[in-house]
C-alpha positions in Angstrom: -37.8 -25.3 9.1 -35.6 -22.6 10.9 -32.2 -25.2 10.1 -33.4 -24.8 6.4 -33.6 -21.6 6.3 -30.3 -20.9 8.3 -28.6 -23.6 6.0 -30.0 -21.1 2.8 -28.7 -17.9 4.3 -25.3 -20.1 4.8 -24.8 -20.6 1.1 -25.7 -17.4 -0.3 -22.1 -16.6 -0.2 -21.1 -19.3 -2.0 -23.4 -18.4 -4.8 -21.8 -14.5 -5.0 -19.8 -14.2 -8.6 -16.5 -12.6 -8.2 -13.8 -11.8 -10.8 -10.1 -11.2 -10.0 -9.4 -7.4 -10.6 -5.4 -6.6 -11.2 -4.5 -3.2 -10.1 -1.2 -1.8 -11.5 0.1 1.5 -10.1 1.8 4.3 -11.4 1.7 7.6 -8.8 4.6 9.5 -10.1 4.5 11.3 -6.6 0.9 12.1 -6.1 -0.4 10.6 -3.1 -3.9 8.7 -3.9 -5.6 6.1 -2.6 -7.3 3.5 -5.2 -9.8 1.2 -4.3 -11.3 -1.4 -6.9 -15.1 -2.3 -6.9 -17.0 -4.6 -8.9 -20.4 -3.8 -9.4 -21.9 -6.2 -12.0 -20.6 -9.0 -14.1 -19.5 -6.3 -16.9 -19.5 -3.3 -14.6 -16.5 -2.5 -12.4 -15.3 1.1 -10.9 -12.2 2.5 -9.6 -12.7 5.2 -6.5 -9.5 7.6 -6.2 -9.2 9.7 -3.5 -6.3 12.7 -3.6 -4.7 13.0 -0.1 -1.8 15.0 -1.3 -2.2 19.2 -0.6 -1.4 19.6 -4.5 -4.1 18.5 -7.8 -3.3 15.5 -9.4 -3.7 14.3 -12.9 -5.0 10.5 -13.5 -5.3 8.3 -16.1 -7.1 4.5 -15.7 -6.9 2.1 -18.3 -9.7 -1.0 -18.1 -8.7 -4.1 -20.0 -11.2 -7.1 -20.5 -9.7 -9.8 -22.5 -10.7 -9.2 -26.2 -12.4 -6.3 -25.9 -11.1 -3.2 -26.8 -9.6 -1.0 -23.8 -11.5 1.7 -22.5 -9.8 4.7 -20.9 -10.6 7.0 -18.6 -9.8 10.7 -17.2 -9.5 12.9 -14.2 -8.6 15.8 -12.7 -8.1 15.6 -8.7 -7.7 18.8 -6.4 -6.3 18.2 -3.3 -9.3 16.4 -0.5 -11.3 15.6 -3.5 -12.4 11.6 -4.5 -13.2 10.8 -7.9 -15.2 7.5 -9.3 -14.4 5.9 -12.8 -16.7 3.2 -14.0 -16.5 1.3 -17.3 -19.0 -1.1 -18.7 -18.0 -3.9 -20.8 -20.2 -5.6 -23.8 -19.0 -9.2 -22.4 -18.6 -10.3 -18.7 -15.6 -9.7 -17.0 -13.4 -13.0 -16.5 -10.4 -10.9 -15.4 -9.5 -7.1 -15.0 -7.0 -5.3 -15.3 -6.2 -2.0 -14.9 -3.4 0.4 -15.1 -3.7 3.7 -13.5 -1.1 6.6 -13.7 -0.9 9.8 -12.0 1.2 12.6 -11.6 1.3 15.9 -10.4 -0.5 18.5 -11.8 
């Protein structure tokens, strides 16, 4: 019973759906971190983070395929982290998303 059991928790990674997210950068000088996250099959998010000692200015651009591109907006002061999150009417097969900043 317990080598069932450990052979279950083995493939539960297998099982885990995953889409490739694309990532194309555009800092313009501003110095950010960007970190990608998927959080549902037709919900992903995009965590900045503003190490620089001046605000920045972003701009994040989600594409999915089809669908329609949705854009998204923020402001950064300097130490601050922002999240953007999209949803999508269809499940992601592929992501990308292009992200420019500059100095504000």
């Amino acid at each position: 019973m317990k080598k069932i059991i450990c052979l279950l928790f083995a493939c539960l990674p297998l099982g885990a759906y995953a889409y490739p997210i694309e990532l194309e950068r555009q800092l313009n000088g501003a110095e950010l971190s960007a970190t990608t996250q998927e959080i549902d099959h037709n919900i992903a998010a995009l965590r900045l983070y503003n190490y620089g000692q001046s605000a920045a200015e972003c701009t994040a651009i989600f594409r999915n395929g089809p669908e329609a591109p949705r854009t998204r907006r923020a402001v950064l002061e300097a130490g601050a982290s922002s999240n953007m999150v999209v949803k999508f009417t269809r499940s992601v097969i592929r992501l990308r998303i292009s992200l420019e900043c500059g100095l504000k």
